[in-house]
N, C-alpha and C positions, 0 to 999 in steps of 0.2 A: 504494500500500500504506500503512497506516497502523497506525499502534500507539497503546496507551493508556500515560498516564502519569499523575499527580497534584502539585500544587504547595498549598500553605498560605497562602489569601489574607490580604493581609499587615491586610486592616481586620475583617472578621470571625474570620479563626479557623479556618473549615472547608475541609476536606482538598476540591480538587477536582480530579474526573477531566479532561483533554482527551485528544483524538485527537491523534498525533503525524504529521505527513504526511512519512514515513522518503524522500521523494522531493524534498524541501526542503532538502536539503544537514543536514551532521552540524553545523553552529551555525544556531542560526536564535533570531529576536527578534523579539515580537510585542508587541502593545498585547490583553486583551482583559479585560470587564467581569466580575465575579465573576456566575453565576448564583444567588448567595445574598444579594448585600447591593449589589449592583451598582456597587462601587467597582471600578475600575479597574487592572488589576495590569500591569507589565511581564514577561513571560514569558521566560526565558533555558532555549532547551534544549541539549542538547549529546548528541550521540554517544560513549557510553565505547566502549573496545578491545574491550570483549567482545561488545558487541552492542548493552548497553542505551541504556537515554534516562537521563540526569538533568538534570530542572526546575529553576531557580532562578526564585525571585520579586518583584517588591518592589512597592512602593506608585508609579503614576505620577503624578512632581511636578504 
């Protein structure tokens, strides 16, 4: 099962959508390239109590 979420890549600016794979456990950390400017972002998602997903992002070193 999967869900959508959005994160703010940290070198261009634009809001992107990913696919959330909710079978990957409630913390999960990825590497993946921005499809707008192709810099590379670390992706931190997390499981809230209520249900959702929140992204956090940042630039990889």
């Amino acid at each position: 099962m999967e869900e959508d979420a959005t994160y703010i890549c940290d070198s261009c600016g634009e809001e992107i959508v990913v696919p959330i794979d909710v079978t990957a456990g409630r913390q999960q950390e990825y590497v993946e390239d921005c499809p707008v400017c192709c810099h590379p972002n670390v992706i931190y998602v997390a499981a809230e109590d209520d249900g959702s997903w929140h992204l956090d992002s940042e630039s990889e070193s």
